[in-house]
C-alpha positions as CSV (number, residue, x, y, z in Angstrom):
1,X,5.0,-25.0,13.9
2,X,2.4,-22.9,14.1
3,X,4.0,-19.7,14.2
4,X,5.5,-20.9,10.9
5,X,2.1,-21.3,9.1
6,X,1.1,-18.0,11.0
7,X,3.8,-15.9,9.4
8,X,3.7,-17.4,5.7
9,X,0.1,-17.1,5.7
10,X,0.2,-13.0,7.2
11,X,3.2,-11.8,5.5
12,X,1.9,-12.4,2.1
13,X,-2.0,-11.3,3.6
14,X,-0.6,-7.7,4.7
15,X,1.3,-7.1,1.4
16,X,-1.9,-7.7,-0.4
17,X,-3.6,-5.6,1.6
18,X,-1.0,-3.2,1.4
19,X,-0.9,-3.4,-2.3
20,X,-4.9,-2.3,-2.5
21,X,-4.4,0.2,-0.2
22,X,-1.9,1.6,-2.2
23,X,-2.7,0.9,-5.8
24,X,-5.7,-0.8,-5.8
25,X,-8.2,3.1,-5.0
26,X,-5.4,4.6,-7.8
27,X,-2.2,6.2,-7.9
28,X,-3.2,10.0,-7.4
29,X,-4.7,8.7,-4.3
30,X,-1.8,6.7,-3.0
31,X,0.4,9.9,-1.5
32,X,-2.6,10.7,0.7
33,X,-3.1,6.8,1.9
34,X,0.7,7.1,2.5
35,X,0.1,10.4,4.5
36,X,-2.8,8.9,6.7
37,X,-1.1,5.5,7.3
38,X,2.4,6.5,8.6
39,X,1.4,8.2,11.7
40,X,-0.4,4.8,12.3
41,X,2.9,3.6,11.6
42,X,5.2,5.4,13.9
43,X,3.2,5.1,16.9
């Protein structure tokens, strides 16, 4: 039960964060964010 509330509640929480990471400090900045996030990513 809890896992349930845990996933509904940091799904939406990461996409949001996500979404100012991205759009949110503008869109000529955005390809860098992309750059400095996906080694993050991958490891």
């Amino acid at each position: 039960m809890l896992k349930k509330i845990y996933k509904i509640v940091i799904v939406p929480f990461t996409l949001f964060l996500l979404y100012l990471m991205f759009f949110g400090m503008g869109r000529s900045q955005s390809e860098e964010n992309l750059i400095t996030i996906e080694p993050i990513l991958s490891t």
